[in-house]
N, C-alpha and C positions, 0 to 999 in steps of 0.2 A: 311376701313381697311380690310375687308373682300375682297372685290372686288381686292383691291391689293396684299392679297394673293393668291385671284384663277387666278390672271394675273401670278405671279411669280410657281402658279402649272402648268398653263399650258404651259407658259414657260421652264419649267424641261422634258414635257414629251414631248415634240416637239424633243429635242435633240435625245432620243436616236433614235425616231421617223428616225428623218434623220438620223443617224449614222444607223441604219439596214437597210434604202434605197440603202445610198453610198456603204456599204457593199455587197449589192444583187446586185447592178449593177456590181461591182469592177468581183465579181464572176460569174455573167451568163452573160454578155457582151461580154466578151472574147467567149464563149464557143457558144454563137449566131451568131457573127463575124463566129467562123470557119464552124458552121453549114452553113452557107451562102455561103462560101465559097468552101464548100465541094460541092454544088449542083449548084452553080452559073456558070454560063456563062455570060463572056462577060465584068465583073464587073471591073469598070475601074475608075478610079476618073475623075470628081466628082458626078457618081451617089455615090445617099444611097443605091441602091439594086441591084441587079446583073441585065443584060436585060433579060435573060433565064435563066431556070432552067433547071436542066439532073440529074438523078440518075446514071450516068454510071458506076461513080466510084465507089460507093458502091455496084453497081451489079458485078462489077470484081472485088470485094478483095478476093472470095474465089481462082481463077486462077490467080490472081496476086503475085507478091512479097511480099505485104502488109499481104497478107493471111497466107503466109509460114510463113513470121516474127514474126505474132501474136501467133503463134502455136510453135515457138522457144522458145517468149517469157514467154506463157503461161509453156510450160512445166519447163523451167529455174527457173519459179518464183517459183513453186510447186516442185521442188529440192530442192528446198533452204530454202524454208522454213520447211519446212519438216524436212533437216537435222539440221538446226538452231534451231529448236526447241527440237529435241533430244538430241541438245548438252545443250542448253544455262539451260535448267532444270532442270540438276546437277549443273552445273555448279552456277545458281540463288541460288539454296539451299545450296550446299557449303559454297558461301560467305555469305550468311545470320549467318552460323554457326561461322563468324570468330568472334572475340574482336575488337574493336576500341583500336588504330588506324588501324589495318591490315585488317580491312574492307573497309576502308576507301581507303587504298593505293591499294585496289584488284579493287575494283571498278573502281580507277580511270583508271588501265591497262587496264581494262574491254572496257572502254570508250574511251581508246584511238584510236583504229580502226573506232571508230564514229566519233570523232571530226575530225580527220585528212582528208587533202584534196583528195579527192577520186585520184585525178591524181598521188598527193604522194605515195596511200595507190599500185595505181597500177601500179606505177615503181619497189615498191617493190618487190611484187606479181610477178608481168612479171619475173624478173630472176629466182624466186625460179619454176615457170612454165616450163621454157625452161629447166631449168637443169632438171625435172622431163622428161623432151620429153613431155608437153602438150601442147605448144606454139600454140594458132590458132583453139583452143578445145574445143565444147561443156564444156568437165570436167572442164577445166581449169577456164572457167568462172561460172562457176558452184560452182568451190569452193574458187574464188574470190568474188562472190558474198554472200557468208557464212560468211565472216571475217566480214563487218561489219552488217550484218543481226546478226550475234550471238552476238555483241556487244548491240544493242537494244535488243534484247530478254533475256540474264542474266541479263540486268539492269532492265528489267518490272519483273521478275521470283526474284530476291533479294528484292523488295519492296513487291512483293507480301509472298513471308517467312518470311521477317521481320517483317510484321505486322499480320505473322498468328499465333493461338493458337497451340503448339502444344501439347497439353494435351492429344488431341487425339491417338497422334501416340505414345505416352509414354503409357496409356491406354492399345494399340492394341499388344506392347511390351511388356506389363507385362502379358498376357494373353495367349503368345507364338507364337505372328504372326512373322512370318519371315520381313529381311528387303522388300525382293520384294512384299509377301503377302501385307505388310505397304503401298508400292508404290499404287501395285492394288487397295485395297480394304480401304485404308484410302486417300493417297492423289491427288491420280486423279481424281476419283468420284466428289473434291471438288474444284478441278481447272481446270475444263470445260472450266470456262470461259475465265481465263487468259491466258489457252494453246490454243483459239479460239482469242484472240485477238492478242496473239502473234503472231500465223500463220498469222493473217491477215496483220500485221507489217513487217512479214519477207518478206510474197508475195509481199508489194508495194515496198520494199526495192530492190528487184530485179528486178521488172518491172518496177520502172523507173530510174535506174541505167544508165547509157550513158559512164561515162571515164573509169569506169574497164571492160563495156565490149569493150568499141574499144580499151585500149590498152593491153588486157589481147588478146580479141578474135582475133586482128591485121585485123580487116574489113572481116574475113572470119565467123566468125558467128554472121549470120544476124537478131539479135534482134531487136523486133516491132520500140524504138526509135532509133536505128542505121538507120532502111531504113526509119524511119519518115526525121531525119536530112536530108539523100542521097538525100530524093523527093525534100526538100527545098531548098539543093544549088544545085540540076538541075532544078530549077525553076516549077516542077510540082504542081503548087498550091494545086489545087485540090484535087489530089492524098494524097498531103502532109496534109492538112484539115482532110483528113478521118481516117488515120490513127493518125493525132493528139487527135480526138476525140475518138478512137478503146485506145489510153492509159488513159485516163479519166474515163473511164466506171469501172475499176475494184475500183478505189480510191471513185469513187460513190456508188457504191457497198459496199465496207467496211463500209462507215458512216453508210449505210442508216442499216447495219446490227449492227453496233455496238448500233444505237440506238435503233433499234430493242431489243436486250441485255439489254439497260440501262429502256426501258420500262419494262422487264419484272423483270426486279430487283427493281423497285422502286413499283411495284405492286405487289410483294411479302409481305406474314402477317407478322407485326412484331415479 
């Protein structure tokens, strides 16, 4: 009896055992693949490995295409999040303050520049651009790429008000703080974190973006995966490997900060 439950225990922990192998390979397979590829020479089927290796391409991203792309992309994503999140944090608090059902029905409007298909969102976008004269424009993609970044960012900013106390800022009003003093000195202090993880949502939200910036930017501004795609269908392997890897890095970057975050919150005294 014994014996046949420690068969049926160790049979339970085998599973997930392999469900986090298949998992780790699913996710650094790919990303080994393009490393390989980023350096490889010659790599042809049916080897497993390339026959030579060269750093070249990585030694010309800064006087390359790649380099300017990253430095388009980089600044687009940090526009945008930036203003996504000075909008979407009134905007989170707002709708926190409604009733049901008109929560509910603000929310879903909220959400609808999410759900909707980026190509649909930026047929839309492209006309009201062109009648503005921004057609082809940093700005224009700049503030297409806001629409559905503020969409994500009032829906984390409403869950985050809904479930907050605010006792405190009733408190800080009976005392004679002004509204903006309340802002300052009661609720930013206390949403560090969710104004740090929203920026982090807005910035991946725009770096890895693809159909509102080609059909907003019309192929003239050249974000990181617009000249990743170009390298691929001019067959630039290589090329197109490195910069596939150069958009990976910041979405690494966010986990590895968010759990950074979720460590020092679960290490906090009760």
């Amino acid at each position: 009896m014994n014996s046949t439950r420690a068969t049926h225990a160790a049979r339970r922990g085998v599973w997930p055992t392999l469900a986090l192998a298949a998992l780790a390979v699913s996710s650094l397979l790919p990303l080994l693949v393009l490393l390989l590829q980023s350096v490889g020479v010659s790599w042809r089927w049916p080897l497993l490995l390339p026959e030579a290796y060269t750093t070249i391409a990585w030694r010309a991203i800064a006087g390359a295409a790649l380099g300017a792309a990253a430095l388009t992309s980089t600044l687009l994503a940090l526009a945008t999040a930036i203003t996504s999140v000075l909008i979407a944090l009134p905007v989170g608090r707002a709708l926190a303050t409604l009733r049901t059902p008109w929560r509910h029905v603000a929310a879903a409007l909220v959400f609808l520049p999410v759900a909707a298909p980026p190509i649909a969102l930026g047929a839309g976008l492209q006309v009201a651009t062109l009648q503005l004269g921004l057609g082809g424009t940093f700005a224009a993609v700049w503030m297409a790429h806001c629409v559905p970044a503020i969409g994500y960012a009032s829906l984390l900013f409403l869950g985050v008000f809904g479930a907050r106390d605010a006792h405190d800022e009733e408190a800080a009003r009976s005392l004679g703080a002004s509204r903006a003093q309340v802002w300052r000195f009661v609720l930013l202090p206390t949403l560090r974190g969710p104004i740090g993880d929203a920026l982090a949502i807005c910035f991946l939200v725009s770096w890895a973006q693809v159909a509102l910036t080609l059909v907003i930017g019309g192929g003239a501004v050249r974000a990181l995966p617009i000249e990743v795609l170009a390298l691929v269908r001019a067959g630039q392997d290589r090329e197109a490997a490195v910069g596939a890897l150069l958009l990976v890095v910041p979405a690494m970057l966010a986990l590895s900060a968010l759990r950074a975050g979720a460590r020092r919150t679960t290490a906090l005294p009760a």
